[in-house]
N, C-alpha and C positions, 0 to 999 in steps of 0.2 A: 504494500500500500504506500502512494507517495504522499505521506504526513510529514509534515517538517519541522512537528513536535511533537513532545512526548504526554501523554496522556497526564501526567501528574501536571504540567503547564496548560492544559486547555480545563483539567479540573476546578486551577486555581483562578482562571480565566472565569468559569461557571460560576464557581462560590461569587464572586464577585461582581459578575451580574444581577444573579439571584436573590446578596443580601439590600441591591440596591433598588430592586422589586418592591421588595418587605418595606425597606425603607420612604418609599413613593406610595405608597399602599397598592401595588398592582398586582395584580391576579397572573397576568402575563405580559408580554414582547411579540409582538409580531414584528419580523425583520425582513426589511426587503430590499438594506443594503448588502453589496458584495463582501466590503470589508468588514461587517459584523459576523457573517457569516461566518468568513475565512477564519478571523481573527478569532473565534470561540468553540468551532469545528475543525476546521481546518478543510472546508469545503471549497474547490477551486475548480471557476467555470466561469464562462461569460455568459451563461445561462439566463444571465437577468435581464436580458433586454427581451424577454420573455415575461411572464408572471410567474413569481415563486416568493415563498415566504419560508422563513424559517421559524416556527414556534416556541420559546421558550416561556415555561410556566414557573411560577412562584415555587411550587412542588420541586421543579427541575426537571420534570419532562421534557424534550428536546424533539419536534418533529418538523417533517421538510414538507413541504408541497411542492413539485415541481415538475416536468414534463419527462417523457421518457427517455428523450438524447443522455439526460443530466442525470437519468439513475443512477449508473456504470459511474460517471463523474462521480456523484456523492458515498460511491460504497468505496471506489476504489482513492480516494482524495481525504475523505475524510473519518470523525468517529460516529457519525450519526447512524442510527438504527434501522429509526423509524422513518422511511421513505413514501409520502403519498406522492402516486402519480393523476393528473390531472389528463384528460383524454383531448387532443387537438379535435375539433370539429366544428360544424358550422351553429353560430351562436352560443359556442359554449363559455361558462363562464365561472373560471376557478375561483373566484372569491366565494362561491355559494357551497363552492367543494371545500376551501375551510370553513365556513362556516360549519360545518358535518365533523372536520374534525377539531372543531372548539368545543361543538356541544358535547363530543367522545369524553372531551378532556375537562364536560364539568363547568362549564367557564359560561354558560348562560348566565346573563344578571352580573357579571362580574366589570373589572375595571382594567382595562388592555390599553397598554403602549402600543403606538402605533410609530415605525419609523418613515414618514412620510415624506420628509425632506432627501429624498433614495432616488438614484438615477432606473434604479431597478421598480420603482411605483410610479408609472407615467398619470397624468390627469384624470384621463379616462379610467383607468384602471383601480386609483385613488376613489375617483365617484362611484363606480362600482363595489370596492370595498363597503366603502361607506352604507349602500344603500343595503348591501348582503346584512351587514349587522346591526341596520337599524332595530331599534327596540330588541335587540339581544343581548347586548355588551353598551358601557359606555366606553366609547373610544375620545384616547386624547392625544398628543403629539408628545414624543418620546425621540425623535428625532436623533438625539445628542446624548442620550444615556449609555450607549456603547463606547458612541465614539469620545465620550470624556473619558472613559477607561482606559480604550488605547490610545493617549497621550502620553502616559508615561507608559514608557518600554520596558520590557522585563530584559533581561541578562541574556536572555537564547535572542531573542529579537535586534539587541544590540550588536550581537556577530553578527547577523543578518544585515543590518545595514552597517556595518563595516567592510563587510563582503562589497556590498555595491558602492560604496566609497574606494574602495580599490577599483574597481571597474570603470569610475567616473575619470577615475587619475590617466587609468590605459587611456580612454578613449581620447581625452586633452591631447596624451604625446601623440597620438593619430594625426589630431588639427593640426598641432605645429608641426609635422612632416608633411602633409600633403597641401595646405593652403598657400597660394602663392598664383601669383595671375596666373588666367590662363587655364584654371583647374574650376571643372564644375563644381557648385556647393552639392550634387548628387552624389560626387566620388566622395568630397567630404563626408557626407552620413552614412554611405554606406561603405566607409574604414571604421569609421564610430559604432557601426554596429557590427559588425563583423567580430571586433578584439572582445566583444560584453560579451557577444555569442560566443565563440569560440574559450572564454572565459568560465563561462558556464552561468550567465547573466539570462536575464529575460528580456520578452519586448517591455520597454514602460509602458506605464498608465497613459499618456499623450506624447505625441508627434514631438521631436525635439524639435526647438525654434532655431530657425537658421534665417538668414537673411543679408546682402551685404549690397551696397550703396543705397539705395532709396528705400529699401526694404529691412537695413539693417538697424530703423529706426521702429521697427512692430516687433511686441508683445508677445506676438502668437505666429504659431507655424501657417502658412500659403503656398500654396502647389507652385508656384517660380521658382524653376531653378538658375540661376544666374552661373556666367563665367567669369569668374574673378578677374578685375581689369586691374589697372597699375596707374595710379594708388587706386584704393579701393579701402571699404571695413566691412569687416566681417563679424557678425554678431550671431552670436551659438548659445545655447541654452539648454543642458543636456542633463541625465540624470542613470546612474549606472541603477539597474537594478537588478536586484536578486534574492531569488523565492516572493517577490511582490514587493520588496522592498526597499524605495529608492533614498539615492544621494546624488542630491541636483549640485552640478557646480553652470556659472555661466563670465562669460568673457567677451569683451569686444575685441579685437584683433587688426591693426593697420595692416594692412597691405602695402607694398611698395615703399610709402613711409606712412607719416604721420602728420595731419593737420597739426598747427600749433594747438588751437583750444582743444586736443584730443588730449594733449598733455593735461591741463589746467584740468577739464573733467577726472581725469584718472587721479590725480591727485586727491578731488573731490571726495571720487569714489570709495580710495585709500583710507582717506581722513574717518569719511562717515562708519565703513567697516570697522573700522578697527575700533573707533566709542560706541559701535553698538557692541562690538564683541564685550565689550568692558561693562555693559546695562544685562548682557544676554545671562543674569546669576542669577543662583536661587535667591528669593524673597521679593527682588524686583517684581515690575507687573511687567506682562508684553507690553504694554501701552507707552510703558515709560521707552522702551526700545525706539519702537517709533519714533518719539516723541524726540528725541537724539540723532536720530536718520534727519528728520524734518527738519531740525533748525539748526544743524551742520550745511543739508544743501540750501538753505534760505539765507541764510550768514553766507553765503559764497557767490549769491546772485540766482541761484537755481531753483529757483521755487515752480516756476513754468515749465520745467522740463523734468522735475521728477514727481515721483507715483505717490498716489495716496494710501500705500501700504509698500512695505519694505519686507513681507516672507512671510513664511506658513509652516505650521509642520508637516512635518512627512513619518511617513509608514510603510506599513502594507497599503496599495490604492491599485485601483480597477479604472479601466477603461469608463471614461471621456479624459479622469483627470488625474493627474498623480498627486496634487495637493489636497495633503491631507487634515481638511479644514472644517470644524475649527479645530484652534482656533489660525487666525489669520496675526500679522503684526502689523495695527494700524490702531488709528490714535483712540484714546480713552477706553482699548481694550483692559477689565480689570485681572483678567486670570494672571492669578501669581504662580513666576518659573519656579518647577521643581527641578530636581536630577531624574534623570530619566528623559524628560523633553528631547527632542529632534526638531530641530529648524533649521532650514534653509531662509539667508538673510540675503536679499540681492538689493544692491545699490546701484539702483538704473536712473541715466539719465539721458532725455530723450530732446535735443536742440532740434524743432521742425526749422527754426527760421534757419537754420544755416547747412542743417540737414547732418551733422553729426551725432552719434550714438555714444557714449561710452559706459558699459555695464560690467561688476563685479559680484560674482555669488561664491557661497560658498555653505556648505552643510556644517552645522554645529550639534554639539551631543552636552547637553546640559547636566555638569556634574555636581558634586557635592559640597565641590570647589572652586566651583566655575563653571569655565566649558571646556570646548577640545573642538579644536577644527579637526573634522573629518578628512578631508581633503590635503594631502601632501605634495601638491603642486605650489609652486614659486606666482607668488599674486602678482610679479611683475609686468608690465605693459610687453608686448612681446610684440613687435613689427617685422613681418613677414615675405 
């Protein structure tokens, strides 16, 4: 079976849901994100862009709803037992199929978490939930009861993303051997994925972001693939991951040379890194992190060109996104850092009027006495 932990860790995983059931007064959990799943079972599929839920009761019963591609998936992936399958056909409608097995489990008239905030609960399917358990259950939003859990990391989870923090490191030296005009940003990615694969890495949660001259000023991955011209910048946003679990690092990269204010940005960059790493400790809030990113790039003239959030944590994450949120770091957020936290802090800065980019990320592992950058690559500006 490919479990990628040990049953005494997904136990400890259980208690811990369970006594926060009691603690909420809930009867039960219906789950219908990927990462609750995984992270409590060790159920791995992309099943969910389908209907499926995962049941967990105050008692600790644990059952699946799901279609039948994902049987084999959930017996052979994870520790769950109890497998309902739900039948494809015309008008058919699996919320009415758990509802059959809530009433098994006792749970009419009771009080149920609902994780509805789930890439795996589309609108339609949400309404249909809804309307299945009218006057049966009261249903309320539970959204974040999991996902607060896994914020802080256990010990097996931490090699885990230390694993993929090495993989993030391979794939850097990749860039800086093949970028250089002339070279499609296509061969770029796939040398970047090729050394994660070949590593023993996974696909991420989303498309890395790649982009260089007009495009190396977005956010987000778009099907352009450019040939690096001279000068040029090249702006990458990547994340190694492995068993689900990533470490994003991200870089702007001159080409040929370098704009002057690419300098004067990167310094920015530097500056702001380095006092949030010095906010990123236990007892701080994230908010306060922020709050340090913001008025580092505003003191510098940058206020128009950087983001209204500086990083998120990360995990295990599923397909649309790898950010694993919340929580997110932006302003007036109050969650106090523990040890255990994972975040990724990126200091982007984005000049439309002049059309330069310069961005620095990097994964941090919040300890007991700080932090620890993940990430053993040299933060230096590197011109290509």
């Amino acid at each position: 079976m490919a479990i990628h932990f040990t049953k005494e860790e997904f136990s400890i995983r259980k208690s811990k849901v369970v006594a926060e059931l009691k603690k909420q007064n809930l009867d039960g959990l219906l789950m219908f994100k990927q990462e609750s799943m995984y992270w409590l079972t060790g159920y791995d599929t992309f099943g969910y862009v389908f209907f499926q839920s995962l049941i967990l009761t105050s008692k600790g019963d644990i059952v699946l709803l799901t279609r039948i591609p994902d049987l084999r998936q959930a017996q052979n992936t994870s520790i769950i037992k109890d497998i309902r399958i739900w039948v494809d056909k015309e008008k058919s409608n699996p919320s009415d199929e758990l509802k059959n097995i809530l009433s098994e489990l006792n749970l009419e008239k009771s009080n149920l978490g609902v994780e509805y905030e789930a890439y795996g609960l589309t609108g339609r399917n949400a309404i249909r939930l809804n309307d299945s358990l009218k006057n049966f259950a009261t249903l309320c939003d539970k959204s974040e009861l999991v996902s607060k859990l896994r914020v802080i990391k256990s010990t097996e989870e931490i090699k885990y993303v230390r694993k993929a923090a090495e993989l993030a490191d391979k794939a850097l030296d990749v860039v800086w051997k093949n970028a250089k005009a002339g070279v499609s940003e296509g061969k770029i990615l796939a040398e970047m994925q090729k050394v994660i694969f070949e590593e023993g890495g996974d696909y991420p949660a989303n498309e890395f972001i790649i982009g260089s001259g007009h495009n190396a000023l977005l956010c987000r991955y778009q099907a352009e693939k450019r040939i690096l011209s001279n000068p040029d910048q090249l702006t990458i946003e990547w994340a190694g991951t492995y068993k689900h679990y990533h470490s994003a690092m991200f870089r702007t990269i001159p080409i040929g040379k370098a704009n002057p204010k690419h300098y004067k940005m990167y310094e920015a960059c530097v500056e702001a890194l380095t006092k949030c790493k010095k906010k990123l400790v236990p007892e701080n809030t994230v908010g306060e992190v922020f709050d340090t990113h913001a008025k580092i790039f505003d003191d510098l003239g940058y206020k128009k060109s950087r983001m209204n959030a500086c990083g998120y944590s990360l995990g295990a994450t599923f397909s649309p996104n790898w950010m694993d949120t919340p929580p997110m770091i932006f302003a007036d957020n109050p969650l106090i850092l523990q040890s255990g936290m994972v975040f990724f802090m990126h200091m982007i800065l984005m000049d439309s009027e002049n059309q330069l980019a310069m961005n620095l990320g990097e994964t941090y592992l919040v300890t007991e006495k700080g932090n620890e950058r993940l990430g053993k690559q040299k933060l230096d500006l590197i011109v290509l």
